[in-house]
C-alpha positions in Angstrom: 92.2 157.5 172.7 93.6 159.2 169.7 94.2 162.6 171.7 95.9 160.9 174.4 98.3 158.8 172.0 99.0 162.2 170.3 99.0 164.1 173.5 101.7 161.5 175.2 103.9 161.9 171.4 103.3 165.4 172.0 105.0 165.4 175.3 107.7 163.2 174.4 108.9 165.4 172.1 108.8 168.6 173.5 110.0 167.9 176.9 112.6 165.3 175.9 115.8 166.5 176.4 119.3 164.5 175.6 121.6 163.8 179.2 125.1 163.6 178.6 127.7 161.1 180.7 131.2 163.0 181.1 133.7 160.3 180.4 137.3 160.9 179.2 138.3 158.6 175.8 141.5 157.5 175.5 143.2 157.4 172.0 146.3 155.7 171.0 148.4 157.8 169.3 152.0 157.3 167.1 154.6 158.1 169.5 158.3 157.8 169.1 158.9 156.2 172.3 158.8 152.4 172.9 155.6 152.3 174.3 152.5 154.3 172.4 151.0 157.0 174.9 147.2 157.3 175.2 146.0 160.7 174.7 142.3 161.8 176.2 139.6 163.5 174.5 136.4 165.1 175.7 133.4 162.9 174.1 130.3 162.5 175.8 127.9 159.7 175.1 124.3 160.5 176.2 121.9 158.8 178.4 120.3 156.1 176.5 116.6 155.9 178.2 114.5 153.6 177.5 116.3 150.6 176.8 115.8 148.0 173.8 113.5 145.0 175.3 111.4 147.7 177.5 107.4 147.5 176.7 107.9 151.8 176.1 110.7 151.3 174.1 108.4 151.2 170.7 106.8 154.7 171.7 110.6 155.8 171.8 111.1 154.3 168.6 108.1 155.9 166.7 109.2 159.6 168.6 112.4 158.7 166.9 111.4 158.5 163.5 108.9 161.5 163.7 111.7 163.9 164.0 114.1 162.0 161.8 110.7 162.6 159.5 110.8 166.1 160.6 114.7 167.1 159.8 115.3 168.1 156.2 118.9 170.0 156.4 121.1 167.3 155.9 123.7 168.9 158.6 120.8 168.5 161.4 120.0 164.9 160.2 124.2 163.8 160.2 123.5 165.8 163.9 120.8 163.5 164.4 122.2 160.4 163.4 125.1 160.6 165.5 123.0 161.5 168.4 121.1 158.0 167.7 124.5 156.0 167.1 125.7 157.0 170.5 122.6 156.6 172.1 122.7 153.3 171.2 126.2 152.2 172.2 125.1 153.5 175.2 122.8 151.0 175.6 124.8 148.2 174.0 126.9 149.0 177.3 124.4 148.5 179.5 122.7 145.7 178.1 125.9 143.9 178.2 126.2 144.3 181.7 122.7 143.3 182.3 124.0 139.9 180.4 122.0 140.6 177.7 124.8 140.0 175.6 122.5 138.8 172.0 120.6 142.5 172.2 123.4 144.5 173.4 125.4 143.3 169.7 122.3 143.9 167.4 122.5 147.5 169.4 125.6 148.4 168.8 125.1 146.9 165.1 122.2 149.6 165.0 124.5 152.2 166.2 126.6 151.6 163.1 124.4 152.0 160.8 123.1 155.4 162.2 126.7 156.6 162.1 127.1 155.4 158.5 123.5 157.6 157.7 125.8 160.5 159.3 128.4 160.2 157.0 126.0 159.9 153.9 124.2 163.0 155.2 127.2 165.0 155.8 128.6 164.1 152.8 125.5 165.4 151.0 125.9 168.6 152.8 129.4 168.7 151.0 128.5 168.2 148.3 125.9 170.7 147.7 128.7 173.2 149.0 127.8 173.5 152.5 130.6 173.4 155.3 130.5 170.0 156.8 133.6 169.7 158.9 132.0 170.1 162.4 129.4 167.2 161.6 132.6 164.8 159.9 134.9 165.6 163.2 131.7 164.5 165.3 131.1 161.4 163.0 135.3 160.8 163.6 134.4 161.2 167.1 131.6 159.2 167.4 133.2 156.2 165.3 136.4 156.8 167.7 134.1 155.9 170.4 132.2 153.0 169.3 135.9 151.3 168.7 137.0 152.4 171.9 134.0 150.6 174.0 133.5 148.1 171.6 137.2 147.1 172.6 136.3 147.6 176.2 133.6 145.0 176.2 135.5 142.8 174.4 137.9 142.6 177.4 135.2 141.1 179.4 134.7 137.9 178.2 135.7 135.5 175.2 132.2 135.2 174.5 131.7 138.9 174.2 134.7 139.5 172.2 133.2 136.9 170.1 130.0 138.3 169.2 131.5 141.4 169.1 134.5 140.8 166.4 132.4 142.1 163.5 131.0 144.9 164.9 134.8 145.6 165.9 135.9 145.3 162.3 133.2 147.2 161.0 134.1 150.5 162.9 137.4 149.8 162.2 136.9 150.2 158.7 134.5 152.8 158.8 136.4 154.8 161.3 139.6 154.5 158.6 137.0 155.4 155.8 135.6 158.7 157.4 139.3 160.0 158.4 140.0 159.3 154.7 137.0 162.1 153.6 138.0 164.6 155.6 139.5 167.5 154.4 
């Protein structure tokens, strides 16, 4: 039984490969005309998978946390984290439109505090004198895009923008708080 548990981890890992939606992310930026123009930016959020709720989605979980074990350069791990936050707002999105509206907040609450990991990581990296600006434009990004669809599904319903006003605030702040490290 052992061999087969380590066997199915074993294939999980090496033939698990990360799918990318193409989507186009409008930004709001200062404009000196009356009305603010949105300006597009190429960020992709990747196929989620297994979703939270599934029976599988614990074997997902425990895959997860073997390569998280398995990363030591804090660069990969900020690469790793941010892979993880987006996976999960990924989800959030399509658990909200499955109507499972409670699971869909605590993953995108999730996805938060993978992107916060990111920063710390990156920020590490910094600090030990390695180049970090490609990881803390991703984490800008990333944070961009949480706001972005986090304001999307708040559109949907009062209920939904609701459960979702924290979560809204929280990127908020931590979007403001990674364009404030930046070089």
């Amino acid at each position: 039984m052992k061999k087969i548990f380590l066997s199915f981890i074993f294939f999980l890992i090496a033939f698990s490969t990360p799918v990318y939606a193409q989507t186009e992310i409008p930004i709001p930026t200062v404009s000196t005309s009356p009305t603010p123009t949105q300006q597009l930016i190429d960020y992709q959020l990747p196929y989620p998978g297994i979703l939270p709720g599934s029976p599988l989605y614990s074997i997902k979980m425990i895959r997860d946390r073997i390569i998280e074990f398995l990363i030591s350069d804090p660069l990969k791990k900020a690469d790793f984290y941010i892979l993880q936050a987006d996976k999960r707002v990924a989800a959030a999105i399509l658990l909200f439109e499955k109507g499972n509206n409670s699971l869909g907040q605590t993953t995108i609450s999730k996805g938060q505090n993978y992107l916060e990991k990111s920063l710390e990581k990156a920020m590490a990296a910094k600090n030990s004198g390695k180049d970090a600006k490609d990881v803390l434009a991703r984490v800008k990004n990333s944070a961009t895009k949480q706001r972005q669809e986090i304001e999307n599904l708040s559109k949907k319903s009062n209920e939904i923008k609701r459960i979702l006003s924290g979560d809204l605030g929280r990127v908020q702040r931590f979007e403001k708080s990674v364009e404030e490290i930046k070089p």
